[in-house]
N, C-alpha and C positions, 0 to 999 in steps of 0.2 A: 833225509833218513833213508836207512837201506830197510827193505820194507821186507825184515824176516823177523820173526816173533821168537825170543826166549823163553823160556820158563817162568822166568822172574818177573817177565811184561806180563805173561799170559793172564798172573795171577791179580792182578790191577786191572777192577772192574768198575772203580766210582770215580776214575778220575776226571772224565767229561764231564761227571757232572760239578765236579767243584769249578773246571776251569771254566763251565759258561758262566759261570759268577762273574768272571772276568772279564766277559767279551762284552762291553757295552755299544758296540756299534748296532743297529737295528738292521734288519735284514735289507732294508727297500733301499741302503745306501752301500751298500757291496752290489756291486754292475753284473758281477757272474752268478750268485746268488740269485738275485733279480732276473736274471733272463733266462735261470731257471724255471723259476714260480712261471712266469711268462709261460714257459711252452708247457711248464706241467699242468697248469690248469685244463687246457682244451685236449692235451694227451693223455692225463691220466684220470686226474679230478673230474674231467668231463664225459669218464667212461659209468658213472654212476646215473649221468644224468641221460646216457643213452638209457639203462636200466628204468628208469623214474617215465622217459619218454614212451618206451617199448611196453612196462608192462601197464601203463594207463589210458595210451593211446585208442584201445578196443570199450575202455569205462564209456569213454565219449563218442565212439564210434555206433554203442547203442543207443545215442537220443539224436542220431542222424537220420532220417528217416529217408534218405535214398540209399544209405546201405541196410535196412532194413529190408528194407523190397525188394533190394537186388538179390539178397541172400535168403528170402522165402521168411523172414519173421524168425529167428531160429531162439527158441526156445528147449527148457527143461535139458534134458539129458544133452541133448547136440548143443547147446548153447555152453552148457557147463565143459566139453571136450576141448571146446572152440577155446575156450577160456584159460581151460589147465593145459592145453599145449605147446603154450608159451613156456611154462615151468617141468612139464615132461623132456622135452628139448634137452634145460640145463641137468634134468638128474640122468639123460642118457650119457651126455659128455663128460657128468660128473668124475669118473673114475678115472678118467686118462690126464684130467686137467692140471693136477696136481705133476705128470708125469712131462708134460709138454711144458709147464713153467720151469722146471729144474734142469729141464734137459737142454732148452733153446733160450732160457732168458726169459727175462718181465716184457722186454721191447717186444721180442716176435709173439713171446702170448699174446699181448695187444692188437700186436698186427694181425694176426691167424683169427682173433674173436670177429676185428672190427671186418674184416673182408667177409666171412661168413655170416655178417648183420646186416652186410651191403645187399648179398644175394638173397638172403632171406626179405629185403625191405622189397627189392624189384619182383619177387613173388608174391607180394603181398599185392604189391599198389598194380598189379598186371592179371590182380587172380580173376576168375571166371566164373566159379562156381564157390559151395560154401566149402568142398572139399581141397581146393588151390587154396585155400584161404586158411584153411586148419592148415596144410605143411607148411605152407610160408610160417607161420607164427611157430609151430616145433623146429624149424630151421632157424629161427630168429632165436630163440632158447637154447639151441644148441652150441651157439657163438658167443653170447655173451658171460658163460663162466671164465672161458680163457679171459675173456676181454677184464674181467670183473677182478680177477687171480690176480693178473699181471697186473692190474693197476692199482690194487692195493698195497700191493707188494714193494711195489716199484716208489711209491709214494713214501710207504715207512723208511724203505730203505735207503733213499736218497736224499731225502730232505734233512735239513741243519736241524742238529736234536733239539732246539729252543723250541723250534715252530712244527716239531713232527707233532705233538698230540692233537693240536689245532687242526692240523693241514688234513690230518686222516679222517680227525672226528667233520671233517667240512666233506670230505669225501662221501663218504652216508647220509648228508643231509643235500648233498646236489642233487639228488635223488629227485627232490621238490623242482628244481630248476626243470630239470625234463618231465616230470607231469603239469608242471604251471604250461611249458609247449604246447600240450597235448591237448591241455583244456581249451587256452587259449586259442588254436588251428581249428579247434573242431567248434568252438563258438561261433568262429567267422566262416566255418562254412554249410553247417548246418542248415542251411535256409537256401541252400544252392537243389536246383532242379535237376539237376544229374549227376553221373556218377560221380563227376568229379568232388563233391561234398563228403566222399569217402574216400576217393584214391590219392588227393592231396595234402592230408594231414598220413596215410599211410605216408606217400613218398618221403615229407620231409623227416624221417623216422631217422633216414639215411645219412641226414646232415649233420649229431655229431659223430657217426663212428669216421665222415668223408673227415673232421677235422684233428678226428685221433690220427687218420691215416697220414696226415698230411706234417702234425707238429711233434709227433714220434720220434721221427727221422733228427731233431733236433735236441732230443732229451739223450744223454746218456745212460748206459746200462747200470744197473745194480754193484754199487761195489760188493757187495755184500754175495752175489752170485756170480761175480768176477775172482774174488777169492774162492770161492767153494769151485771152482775150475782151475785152482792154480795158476792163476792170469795174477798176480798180487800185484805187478808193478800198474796195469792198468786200473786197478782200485785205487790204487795209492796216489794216483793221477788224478782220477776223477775228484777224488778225496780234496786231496793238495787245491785242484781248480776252483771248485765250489766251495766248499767249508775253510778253504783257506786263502780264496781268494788270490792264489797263486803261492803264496808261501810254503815252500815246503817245510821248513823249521816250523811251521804254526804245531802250538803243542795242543791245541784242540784235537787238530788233524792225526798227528801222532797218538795220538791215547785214543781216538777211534779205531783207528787201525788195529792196535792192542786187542780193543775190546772186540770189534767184530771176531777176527782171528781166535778172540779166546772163546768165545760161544761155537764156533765153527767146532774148533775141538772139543767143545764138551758135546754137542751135536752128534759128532762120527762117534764118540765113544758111548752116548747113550742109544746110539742106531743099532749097536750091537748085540743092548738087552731085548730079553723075546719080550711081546706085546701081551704075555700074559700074567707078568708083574704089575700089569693097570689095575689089577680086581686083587692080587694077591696078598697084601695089608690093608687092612679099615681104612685107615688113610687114602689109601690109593685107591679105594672102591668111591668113596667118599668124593673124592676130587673129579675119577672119572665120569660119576653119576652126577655133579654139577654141571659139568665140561657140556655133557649130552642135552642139557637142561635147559641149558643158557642159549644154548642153539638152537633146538626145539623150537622153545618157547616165544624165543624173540623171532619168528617167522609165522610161530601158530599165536599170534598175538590179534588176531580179529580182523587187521588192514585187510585181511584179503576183500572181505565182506563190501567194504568200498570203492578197495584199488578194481574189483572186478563187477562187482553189480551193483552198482549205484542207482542205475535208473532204474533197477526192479525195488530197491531197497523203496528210495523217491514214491513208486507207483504205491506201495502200499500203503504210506500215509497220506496218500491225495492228490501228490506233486507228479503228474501225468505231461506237461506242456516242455516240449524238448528245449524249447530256449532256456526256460527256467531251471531245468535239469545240466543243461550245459553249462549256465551261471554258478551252479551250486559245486559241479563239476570243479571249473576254477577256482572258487573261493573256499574249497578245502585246501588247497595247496598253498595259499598266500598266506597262511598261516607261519610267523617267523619265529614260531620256540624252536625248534630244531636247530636253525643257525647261529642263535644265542645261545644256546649250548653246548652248541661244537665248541664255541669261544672262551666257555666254562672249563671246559676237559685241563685248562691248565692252572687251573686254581680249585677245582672242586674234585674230590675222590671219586674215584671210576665208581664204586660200589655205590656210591648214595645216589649219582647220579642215573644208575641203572635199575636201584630201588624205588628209587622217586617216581620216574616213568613208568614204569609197573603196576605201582600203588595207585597212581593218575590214572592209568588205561582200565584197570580194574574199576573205579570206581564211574570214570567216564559211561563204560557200555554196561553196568548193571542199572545206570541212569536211563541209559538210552531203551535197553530190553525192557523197563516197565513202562516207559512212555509209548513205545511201540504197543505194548499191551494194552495199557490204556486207549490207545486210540483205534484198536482194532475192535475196540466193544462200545465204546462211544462215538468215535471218529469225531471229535471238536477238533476246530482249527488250532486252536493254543496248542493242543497235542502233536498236531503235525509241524506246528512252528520250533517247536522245545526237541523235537527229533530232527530237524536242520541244523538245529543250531548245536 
């Protein structure tokens, strides 16, 4: 197919999905396909679990008691700095990120995050004081939206439409793979008599963005941002290779092609209208004020309260013993609903599955905040067990 797009393709938006009715062959038996998934797990999939790695690495790193000492006990105010500067980082580089994904591609975002997680890791695991140790963690913050941008991007956009809801909703829960690291490094070294009990679960901080940097170079670009550069034949290539397994007559591949192309142009013509048509009909005030909501919320949803201070949460109903804290550490993370539900995304509606979690997290910590109460005017052991658990 000569890969230029008519009016009359443009307007043919469902036809991939009638044709994967079609396609009964399963991903893991197309060879290109497959050695796809292959490098995209550790190059893109696996940029979540740096995220997962990076922001829970310092949970565990407070029931180590030689970086305690090393860093003078840091507490209240400087503790809380030390903490949010990991997420100060991401909202300083936030505004350009969006500008470096569109303008250089999903591959070099990745590249550009993973190398400044690299120097941000060797600042960390080299710091001296607790102030080296604050900028390594907002330099480590600052790397990881590109890295985060470009590989989610790059993930939707590449992958075979069967296995995209799957592949993406796995993306956000790899998340757990890099804090299950994090728990599990700082377990086995906790109990270690010098620094190194904090400077080696820092270092290995560095080990996945070293195997983003390494299995990138093997994944190809976005077709999807191969067309928005007027590159179409290299889209139509990549397209052809993977989704079609070399076939360029594949009429899957052809009706992708269509459809990217036709959203690309609805794209540039809705780039056009001003951004104050978001608020200008109830509809649209409506939609925007969800949009804002859904984002919001699903980051002001409580995790922080764990992913960051666990071992002060621990202290208050009893659970003082760093091993223990470091156990408890791990075994929030080995918890598998998340990855069973990634597996959901292609059989259950995005809405209920985003309702259901809500309605759960709600109910989980109004559970948890009275037991906490409880045991703050009684302090029974039952009460500090029912708040672990």
């Amino acid at each position: 197919m000569d890969p230029k797009v008519d009016s009359r393709q443009l307007a043919d938006q469902s036809e991939v999905i009638r044709l994967l009715a079609t396609d009964t062959v399963p991903w893991y038996k197309k060879p290109n396909l497959r050695f796809l998934y292959f490098c995209l797990i550790p190059a893109a999939l696996g940029v979540e679990m740096t995220t997962g790695y990076n922001g829970s690495v310092l949970n565990g790193l407070q029931a180590v008691a030689t970086w305690q000492t090393y860093f003078g006990f840091p507490k209240g105010a400087l503790l809380g700095v030390v903490n949010a500067s990991y997420n100060l980082g991401g909202l300083i580089t936030l505004p350009i990120v969006p500008y470096v994904n569109d303008k250089f591609g999903r591959k070099h975002s990745i590249t550009f995050g993973s190398i400044i997680l690299i120097v941000g890791v060797i600042l960390q695991s080299t710091s001296q004081n607790i102030g080296m140790f604050l900028a390594s963690r907002l330099i480590l913050g600052t790397g990881i939206p590109f890295a985060v941008s470009g590989a989610s991007q790059l993930l939707a956009e590449l992958t075979y439409p069967r296995e995209r809801a799957v592949i993406t909703g796995l993306f956000n829960t790899s998340w757990f793979i890099g804090s299950i690291m994090a728990a599990s490094v700082t377990l086995g070294t906790h109990t270690m008599s010098n620094d190194w009990g904090w400077r080696i679960p820092s270092i290995l901080q560095a080990a996945p963005a070293a195997l983003q940097l390494i299995f990138i170079w093997f994944v190809p670009e976005s077709p999807r941002w191969l067309l928005s550069k007027d590159r179409s034949q290299e889209a139509f290539d990549i397209l052809v290779k993977y989704h079609g397994e070399g076939n360029r007559n594949s009429a899957i591949v052809n009706a992708e092609f269509i459809e990217i192309s036709a959203q690309l142009k609805m794209e540039i013509e809705n780039s056009k209208s001003r951004w104050i048509e978001l608020i200008q009909s109830p509809g649209n005030r409506k939609r925007t004020l969800i949009a804002i909501c859904v984002g919001l919320f699903t980051q002001w949803s409580g995790n922080g309260l764990v992913s960051y201070y666990l071992a002060k949460v621990l202290a208050t109903v009893g659970v003082t013993d760093k091993k223990t804290q470091n156990i408890i550490n791990l075994s929030l993370s080995m918890w598998l609903c998340a990855t069973g539900c990634a597996f959901l995304a292609a059989f259950m509606p995005r809405r209920v599955q985003f309702l259901t979690a809500f309605a759960g997290m709600t109910i989980i910590f109004s559970i948890w905040t009275g037991v906490s109460a409880a045991y703050a005017q009684h302090g029974t052991h039952s009460e500090a067990i029912t708040v672990v658990a």
